[in-house]
C-alpha positions as CSV (number, residue, x, y, z in Angstrom):
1,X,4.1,8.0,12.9
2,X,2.9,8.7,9.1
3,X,0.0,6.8,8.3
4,X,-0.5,5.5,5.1
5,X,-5.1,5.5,4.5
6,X,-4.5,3.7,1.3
7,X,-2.2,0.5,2.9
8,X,-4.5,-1.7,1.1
9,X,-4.1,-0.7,-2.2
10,X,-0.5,0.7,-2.2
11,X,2.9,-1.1,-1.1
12,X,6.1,-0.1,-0.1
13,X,6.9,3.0,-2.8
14,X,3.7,5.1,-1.8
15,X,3.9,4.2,2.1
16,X,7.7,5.3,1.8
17,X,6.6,8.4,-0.3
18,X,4.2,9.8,2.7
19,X,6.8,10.0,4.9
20,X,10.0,11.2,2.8
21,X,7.8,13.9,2.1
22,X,7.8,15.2,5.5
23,X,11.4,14.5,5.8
24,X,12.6,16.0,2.5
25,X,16.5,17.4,2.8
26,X,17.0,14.8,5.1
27,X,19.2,12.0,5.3
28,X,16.8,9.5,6.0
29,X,17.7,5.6,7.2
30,X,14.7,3.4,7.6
31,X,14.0,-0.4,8.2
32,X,11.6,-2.7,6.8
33,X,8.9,-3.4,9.8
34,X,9.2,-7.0,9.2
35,X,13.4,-7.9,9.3
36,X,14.6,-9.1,12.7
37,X,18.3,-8.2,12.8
38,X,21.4,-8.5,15.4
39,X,21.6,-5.2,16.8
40,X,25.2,-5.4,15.9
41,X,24.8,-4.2,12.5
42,X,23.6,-0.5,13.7
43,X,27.5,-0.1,14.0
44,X,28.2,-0.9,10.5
45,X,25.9,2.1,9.5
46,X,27.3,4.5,11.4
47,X,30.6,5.4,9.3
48,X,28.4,5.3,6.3
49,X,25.8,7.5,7.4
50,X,28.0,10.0,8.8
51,X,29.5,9.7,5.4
52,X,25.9,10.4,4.0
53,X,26.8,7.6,1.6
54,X,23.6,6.3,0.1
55,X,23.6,2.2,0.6
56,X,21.5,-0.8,0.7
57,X,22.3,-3.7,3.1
58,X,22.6,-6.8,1.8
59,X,23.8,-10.6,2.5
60,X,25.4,-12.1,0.5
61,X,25.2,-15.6,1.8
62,X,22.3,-16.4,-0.1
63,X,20.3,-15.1,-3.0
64,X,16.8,-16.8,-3.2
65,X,14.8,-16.5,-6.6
66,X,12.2,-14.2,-5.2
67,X,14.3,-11.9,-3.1
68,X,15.7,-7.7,-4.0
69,X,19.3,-8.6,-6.1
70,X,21.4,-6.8,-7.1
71,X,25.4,-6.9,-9.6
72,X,27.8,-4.2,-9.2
73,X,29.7,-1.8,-11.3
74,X,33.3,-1.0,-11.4
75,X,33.4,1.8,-9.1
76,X,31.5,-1.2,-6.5
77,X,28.2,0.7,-7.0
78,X,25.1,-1.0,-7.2
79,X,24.2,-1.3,-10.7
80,X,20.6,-2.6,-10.4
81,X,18.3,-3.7,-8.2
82,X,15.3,-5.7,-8.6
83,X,13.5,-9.3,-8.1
84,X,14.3,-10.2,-11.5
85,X,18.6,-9.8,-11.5
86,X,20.4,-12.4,-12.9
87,X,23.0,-13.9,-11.3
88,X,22.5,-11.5,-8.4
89,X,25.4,-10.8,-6.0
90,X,23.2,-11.3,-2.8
91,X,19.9,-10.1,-1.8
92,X,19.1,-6.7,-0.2
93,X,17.9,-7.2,3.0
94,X,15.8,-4.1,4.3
95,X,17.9,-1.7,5.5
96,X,18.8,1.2,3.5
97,X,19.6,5.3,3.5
98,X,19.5,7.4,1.1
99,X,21.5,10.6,1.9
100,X,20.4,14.4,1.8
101,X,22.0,14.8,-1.7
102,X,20.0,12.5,-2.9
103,X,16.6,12.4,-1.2
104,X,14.5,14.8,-3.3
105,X,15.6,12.5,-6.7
106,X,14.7,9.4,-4.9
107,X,11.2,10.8,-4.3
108,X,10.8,12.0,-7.5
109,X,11.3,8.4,-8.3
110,X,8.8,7.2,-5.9
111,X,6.3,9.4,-6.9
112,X,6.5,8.0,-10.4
113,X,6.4,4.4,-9.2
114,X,2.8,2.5,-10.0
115,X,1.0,1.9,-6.6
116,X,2.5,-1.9,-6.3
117,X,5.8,-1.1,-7.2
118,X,7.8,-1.9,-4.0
119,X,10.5,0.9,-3.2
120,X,13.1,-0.8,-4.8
121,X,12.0,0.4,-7.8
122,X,12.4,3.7,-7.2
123,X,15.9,3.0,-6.3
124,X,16.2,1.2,-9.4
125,X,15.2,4.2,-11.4
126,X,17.4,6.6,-9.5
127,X,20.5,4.4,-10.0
128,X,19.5,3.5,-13.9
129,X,17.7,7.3,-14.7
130,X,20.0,9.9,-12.6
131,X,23.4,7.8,-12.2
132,X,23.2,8.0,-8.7
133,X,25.8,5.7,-7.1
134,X,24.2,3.6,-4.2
135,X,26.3,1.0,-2.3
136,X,25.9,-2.4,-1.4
137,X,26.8,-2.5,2.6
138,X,27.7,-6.1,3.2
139,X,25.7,-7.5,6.7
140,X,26.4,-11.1,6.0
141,X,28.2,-11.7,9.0
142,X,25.2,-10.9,11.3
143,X,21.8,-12.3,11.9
144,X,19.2,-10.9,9.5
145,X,15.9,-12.4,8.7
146,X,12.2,-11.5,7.1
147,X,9.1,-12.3,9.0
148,X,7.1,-13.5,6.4
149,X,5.2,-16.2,7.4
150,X,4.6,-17.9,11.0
151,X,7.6,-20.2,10.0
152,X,9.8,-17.7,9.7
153,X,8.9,-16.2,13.0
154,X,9.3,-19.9,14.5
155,X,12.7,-20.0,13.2
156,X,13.6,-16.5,14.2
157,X,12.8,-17.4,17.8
158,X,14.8,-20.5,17.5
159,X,17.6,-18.9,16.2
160,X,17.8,-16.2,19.0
């Protein structure tokens, strides 16, 4: 457990930060505290990790106006990533991995986020800054939802 004294003032990029630093050369996979998700969709990580092919899951179901979107390039890559897309392709959902190859640029990145950037945008500026190609991995199929509010949780519970 990494503990993050300054919670209050700092969001995701700095709490993130504090514990890639101890896990630096590492591929490193790690899930938003507040998504409740099928348990299923562990097994649609697994080729991609052992790949150590950096990705961001997303649904593409739905893309609300204040959720993480995100277009693609070409090559399928995801070519940016942010609350204020366009026209997004679907909305990132929480889970993400950022391989070993490209762990020490992405907290670069972090460390030059502002303390309430959210970790997206370190993301953002790896894929816009250092061309690094991070994929969408598409977990429509399964349950995924954000806690957000007690609604939420009463609708999670409902659902399961």
């Amino acid at each position: 457990c990494i503990y993050n004294e300054n919670f209050d003032n700092t969001t995701t990029s700095k709490s993130l930060l504090k514990a890639l630093n101890k896990f630096n050369n590492e591929d490193v996979l790690w899930l938003n505290g507040d998504v409740v998700f099928d348990k299923n969709i562990i097994e649609d990580l697994i080729p991609c990790i052992y790949e150590s092919k950096s990705f961001v899951c997303v649904n593409t179901s739905k893309v609300g106006d204040e959720e993480v979107k995100y277009p693609v390039d070409k090559d399928g890559s995801i070519k940016n990533i942010s609350k204020s897309v366009k026209n997004g392709l679907g909305e990132a959902v929480g889970i993400n991995f950022i391989s070993k190859k490209d762990i020490n640029d992405f907290i670069l990145y972090l460390e030059k986020c502002e303390d309430q950037d959210y970790f997206e945008k370190g993301i953002e500026m790896l894929i816009s800054e250092k061309k690094t190609k991070i994929f969408p991995l598409d977990i429509s199929k399964y349950f995924c939802m954000e806690i957000d509010f007690k609604e939420d949780l009463n609708r999670a519970n409902s659902l399961l």
